[in-house]
N, C-alpha and C positions, 0 to 999 in steps of 0.2 A: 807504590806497588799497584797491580794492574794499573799500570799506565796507559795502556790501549793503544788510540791516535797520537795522544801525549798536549792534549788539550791543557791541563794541569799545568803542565812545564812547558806550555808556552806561558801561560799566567806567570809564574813562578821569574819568567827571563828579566819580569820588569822589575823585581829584585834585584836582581845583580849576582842572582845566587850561581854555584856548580850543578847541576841539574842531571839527575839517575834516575831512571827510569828501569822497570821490569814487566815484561809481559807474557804471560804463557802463549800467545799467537805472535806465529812469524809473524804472518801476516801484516800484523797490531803495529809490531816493533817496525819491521820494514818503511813501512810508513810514516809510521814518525819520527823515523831518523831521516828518512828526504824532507822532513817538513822543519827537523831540529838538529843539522848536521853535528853542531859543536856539542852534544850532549851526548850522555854516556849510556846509551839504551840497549837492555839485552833480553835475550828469549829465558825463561827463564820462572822456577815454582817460588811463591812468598812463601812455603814451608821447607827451605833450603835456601834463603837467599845468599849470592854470589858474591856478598860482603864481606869485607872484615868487619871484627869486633868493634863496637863503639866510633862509627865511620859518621852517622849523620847526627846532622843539627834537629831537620824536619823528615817526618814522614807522613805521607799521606797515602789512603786507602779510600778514594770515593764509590761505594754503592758496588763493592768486590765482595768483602769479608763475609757477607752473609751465603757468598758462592761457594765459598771455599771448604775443599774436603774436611779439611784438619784445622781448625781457627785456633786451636791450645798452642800446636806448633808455628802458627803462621806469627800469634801474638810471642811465643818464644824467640822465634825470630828476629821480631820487631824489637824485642827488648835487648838483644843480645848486637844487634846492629847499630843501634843508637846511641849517642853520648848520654851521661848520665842526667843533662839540662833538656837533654830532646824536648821537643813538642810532637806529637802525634795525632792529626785531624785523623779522624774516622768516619765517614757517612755509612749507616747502615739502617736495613730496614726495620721496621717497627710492626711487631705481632699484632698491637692493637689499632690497626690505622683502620679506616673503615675500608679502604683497599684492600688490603691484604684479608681481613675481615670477611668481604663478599665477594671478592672476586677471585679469592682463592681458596677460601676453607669452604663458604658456602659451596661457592658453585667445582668445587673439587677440582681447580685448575694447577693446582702446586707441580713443579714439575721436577718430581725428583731427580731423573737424571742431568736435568739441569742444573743443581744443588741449591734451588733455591730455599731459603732459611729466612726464618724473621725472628727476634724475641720481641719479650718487653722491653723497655727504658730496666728495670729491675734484672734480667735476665740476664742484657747485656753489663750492667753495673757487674752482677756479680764475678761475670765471664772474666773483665779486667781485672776488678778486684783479687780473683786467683791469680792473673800473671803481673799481680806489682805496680797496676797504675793505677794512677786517681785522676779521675775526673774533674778538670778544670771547669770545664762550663760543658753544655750542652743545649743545642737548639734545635730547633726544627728546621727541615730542609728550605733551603729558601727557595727553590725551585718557581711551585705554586703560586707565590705569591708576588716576586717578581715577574712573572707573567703576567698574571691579573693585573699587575701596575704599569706593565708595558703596553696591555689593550687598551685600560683607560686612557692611558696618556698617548694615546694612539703612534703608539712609536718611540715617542718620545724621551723614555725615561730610558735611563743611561747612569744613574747611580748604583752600579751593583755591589761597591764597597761597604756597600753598609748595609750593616746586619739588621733586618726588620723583625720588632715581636710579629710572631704568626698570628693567624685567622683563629687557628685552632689552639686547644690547650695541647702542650707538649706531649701530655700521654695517647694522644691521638694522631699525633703527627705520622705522615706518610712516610718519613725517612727523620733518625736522629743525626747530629751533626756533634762526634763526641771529640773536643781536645781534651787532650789525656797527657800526662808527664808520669814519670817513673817515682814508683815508692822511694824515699832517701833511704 
């Protein structure tokens, strides 16, 4: 969901997986169907997806959800889309990150009509917990600190499978990284 350019589902090809994408921007989709012709990408709201019932394996949502008008329906959706073994990555932002903290509560930058949202680790826990999923694991975003290790290693570093503990403690992380499966 928000697939955008479709960066994801180019990852996703070295799988071998069927690859669906949805993005509220032509634009977004336009483009990443010249970049991913054999994939199934469409214009299109995650609080009405264009799916049948119980159709995917995986879903993913990076750094969208906290955009999103309606997130009760978008997760209704999500659940309503997905086989009953699904896995479900989520990246979204975190209330307590010092980010979001100072440079958007302090300094009064939050941009409502842009929908931007943040919770807790807590907040979002309970969010799912009302639509039926459990939290498999959850990390901090690797973003950050893959970076930091591609400066040091001046270029060099090119392991990005693998998941690194963070700098920071989780409740501070600048983005949560939530896998989620459905209640039995």
């Amino acid at each position: 969901m928000a697939c955008g350019l479709g960066r994801m589902l180019e990852v996703s090809q070295l799988y071998k997986t069927n690859n669906y994408g949805i993005d509220l921007s032509e634009v977004a989709v336009e483009k990443a169907k010249l970049k991913l012709p054999n994939d199934n990408i469409v214009v299109g709201n995650a609080e009405q997806l264009p799916f049948e019932n119980s159709t995917f394996d995986y879903v993913t949502c990076l750094g969208s959800l906290e955009r999103m008008i309606d997130k009760k329906s978008v997760l209704q959706e999500i659940d309503r889309v997905t086989k009953p073994d699904a896995k479900i990555c989520l990246m979204v932002r975190n209330a307590n990150s010092w980010r979001w903290i100072f440079t958007k509560k302090m300094l009064f930058t939050i941009n409502k009509k842009g929908h931007q949202d943040a919770k807790t680790y807590q907040e979002w826990k309970s969010l799912f917990d009302q639509h039926h999923f459990i939290i498999e694991t959850c990390v901090a975003d690797q973003w950050p600190l893959m970076k930091i290790k591609k400066i040091i290693s001046f270029g060099l570093f090119k392991n990005y499978k693998k998941v690194s503990k963070s700098l920071v403690p989780l409740q501070f992380a600048n983005e949560f990284i939530f896998i989620l499966k459905k209640k039995s």
